[in-house]
C-alpha positions in Angstrom: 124.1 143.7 122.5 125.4 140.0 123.4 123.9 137.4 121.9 122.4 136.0 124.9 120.9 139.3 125.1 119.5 139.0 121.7 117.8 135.3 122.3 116.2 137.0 125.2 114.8 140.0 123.3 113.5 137.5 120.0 111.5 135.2 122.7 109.9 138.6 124.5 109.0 139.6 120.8 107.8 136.2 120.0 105.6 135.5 122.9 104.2 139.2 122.4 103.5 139.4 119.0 104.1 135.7 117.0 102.9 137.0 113.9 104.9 140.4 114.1 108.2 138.8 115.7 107.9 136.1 112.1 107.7 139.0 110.0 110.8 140.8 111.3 112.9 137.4 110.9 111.6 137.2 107.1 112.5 140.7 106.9 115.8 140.2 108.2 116.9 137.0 106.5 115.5 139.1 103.1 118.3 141.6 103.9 121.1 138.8 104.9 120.7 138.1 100.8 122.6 141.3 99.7 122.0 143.7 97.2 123.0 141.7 93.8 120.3 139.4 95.3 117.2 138.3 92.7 114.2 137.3 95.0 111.0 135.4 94.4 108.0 135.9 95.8 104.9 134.2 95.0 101.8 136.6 94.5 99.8 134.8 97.5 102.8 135.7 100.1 102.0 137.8 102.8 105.2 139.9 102.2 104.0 140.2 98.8 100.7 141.7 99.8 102.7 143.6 102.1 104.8 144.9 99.3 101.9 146.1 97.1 100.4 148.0 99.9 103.1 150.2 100.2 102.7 153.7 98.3 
């Protein structure tokens, strides 16, 4: 996928689902950091609470 395909898809996603389409980016920026990486997340962040839901 070009890049200029890319831009196109991100602004679909964004004008669909804002909320969803920031999520993804955080998701992805999280995964940009590597494995060796030490992250941290406050308790009050959303990907936190996300993180504690999962089973």
């Amino acid at each position: 996928m070009s890049s200029r395909s890319c831009s196109i898809c991100y602004g679909e996603a964004f004008g669909a689902a804002p909320e969803f389409y920031a999520f993804m980016r955080t998701l992805e920026t999280y995964k940009a950091l590597g494995d060796n990486a030490t992250l941290m997340i406050r308790s009050d962040s959303d990907f936190f609470r996300y993180l504690e839901k999962i089973d």
